[in-house]
N, C-alpha and C positions, 0 to 999 in steps of 0.2 A: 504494500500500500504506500500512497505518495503521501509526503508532507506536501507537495504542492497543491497552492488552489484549484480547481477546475473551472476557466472561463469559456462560456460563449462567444464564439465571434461568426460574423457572416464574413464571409469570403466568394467572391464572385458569384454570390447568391444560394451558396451553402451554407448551413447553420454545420459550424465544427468547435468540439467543446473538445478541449485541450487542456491538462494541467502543465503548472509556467510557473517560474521561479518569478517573483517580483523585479529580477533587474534583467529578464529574458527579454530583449527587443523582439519586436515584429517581423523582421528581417529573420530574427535565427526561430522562431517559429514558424514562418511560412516555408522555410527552405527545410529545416533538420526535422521539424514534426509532422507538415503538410506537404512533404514533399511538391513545394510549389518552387521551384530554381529560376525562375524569372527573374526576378530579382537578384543582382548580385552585390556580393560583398566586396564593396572598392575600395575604398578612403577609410571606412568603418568609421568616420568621421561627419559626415552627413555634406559633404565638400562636392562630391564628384558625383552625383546621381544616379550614380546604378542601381540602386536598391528601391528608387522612387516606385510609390504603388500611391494608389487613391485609397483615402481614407475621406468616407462620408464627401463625395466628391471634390476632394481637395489633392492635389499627388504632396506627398509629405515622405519625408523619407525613413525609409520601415529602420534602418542601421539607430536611427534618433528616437523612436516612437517604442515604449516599452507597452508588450503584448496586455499587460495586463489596464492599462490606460483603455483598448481598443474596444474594450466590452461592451457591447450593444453598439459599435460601427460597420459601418457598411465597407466593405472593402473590397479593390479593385484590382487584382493583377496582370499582368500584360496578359496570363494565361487567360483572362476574360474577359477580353477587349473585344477580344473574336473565337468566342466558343465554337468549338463542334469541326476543330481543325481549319476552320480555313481562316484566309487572311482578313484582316480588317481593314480601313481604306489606307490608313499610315503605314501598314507591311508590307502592303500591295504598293504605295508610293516610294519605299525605301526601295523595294525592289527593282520596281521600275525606274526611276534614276542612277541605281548602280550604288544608294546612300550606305551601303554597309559592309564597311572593312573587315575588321576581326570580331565585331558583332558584341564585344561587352558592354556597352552603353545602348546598345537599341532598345533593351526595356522599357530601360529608363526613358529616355527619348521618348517611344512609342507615348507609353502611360503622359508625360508631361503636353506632348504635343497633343494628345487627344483631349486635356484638359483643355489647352490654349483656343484648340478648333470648338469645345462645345460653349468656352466662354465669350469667341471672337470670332464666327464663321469665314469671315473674310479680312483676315492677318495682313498687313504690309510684308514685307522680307524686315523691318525693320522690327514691328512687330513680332516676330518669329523669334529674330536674333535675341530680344529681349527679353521674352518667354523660353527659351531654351538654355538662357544664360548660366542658367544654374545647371544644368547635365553638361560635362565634358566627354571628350571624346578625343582618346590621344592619339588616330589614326587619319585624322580624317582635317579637312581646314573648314568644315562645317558648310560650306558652299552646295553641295550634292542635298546636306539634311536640311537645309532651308529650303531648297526645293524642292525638297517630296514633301513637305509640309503646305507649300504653297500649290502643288498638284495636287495634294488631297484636298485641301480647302476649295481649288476649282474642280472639286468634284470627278477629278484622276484618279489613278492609283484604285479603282474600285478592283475588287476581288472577284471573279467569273463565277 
């Protein structure tokens, strides 16, 4: 038997009750208990955004958000942007521009950029840059991911 609590949390629209130490982030829950790996551990710092997931539609960084704070939130991970295997319009627009190098920030990205497009349907490039400012990406001059962001926003990049 656990000394740890057992919490509730919804996760891409699953209710999954987990016991969690009090100083377990969100991050080493959704990865080491939910087998959810979308999320990656970069910075562990909350600096570099791979680990970003939506939390009660906000992307917040799971590496900074302790599991047990998340109780009764709604959460988001790239895994459920686009259920049921196929792509979502941002996957389908990385894809189609060529935007994805070695691939450990596109979570991150994904999730952030689908915040940006459901806050700001129609983004500037400047817009973009300043919404994505916080996800780094140490492969790329971000040029390509500005524009799959602004091909999804025009309505590209849809998935077949």
């Amino acid at each position: 038997m656990s000394d740890r609590p057992a919490i509730t949390l919804t996760v891409n629209g699953k209710d999954c009750t987990v016991a969690v130490d009090g100083a377990e982030t969100l991050l080493e829950t959704l990865r080491d208990r939910l087998s959810l790996t979308g999320a990656k551990r970069g910075c562990n710092q909350g600096v570099c955004g791979a680990c970003t997931v939506m939390i009660d539609g906000r992307p917040m960084r799971s590496c900074l958000s302790l599991t047990a704070n998340c109780t009764g939130s709604d959460i988001v991970t790239v895994e459920g942007i686009a259920p049921n295997g196929s792509l979502g319009r941002m996957q389908a627009a990385l894809e189609e521009t060529g935007a994805v190098q070695c691939g450990f920030c596109t979570s991150g990205m994904i999730v952030t950029a689908e915040a940006l497009l459901r806050d700001n349907p129609h983004p500037s490039a400047a817009d973009v840059q300043a919404g994505l400012s916080g996800n780094l990406c140490r492969c790329s001059g971000y040029r390509m991911i500005v524009e799959a962001v602004l091909l999804a926003a025009a309505g590209g990049g849809e998935s077949a």
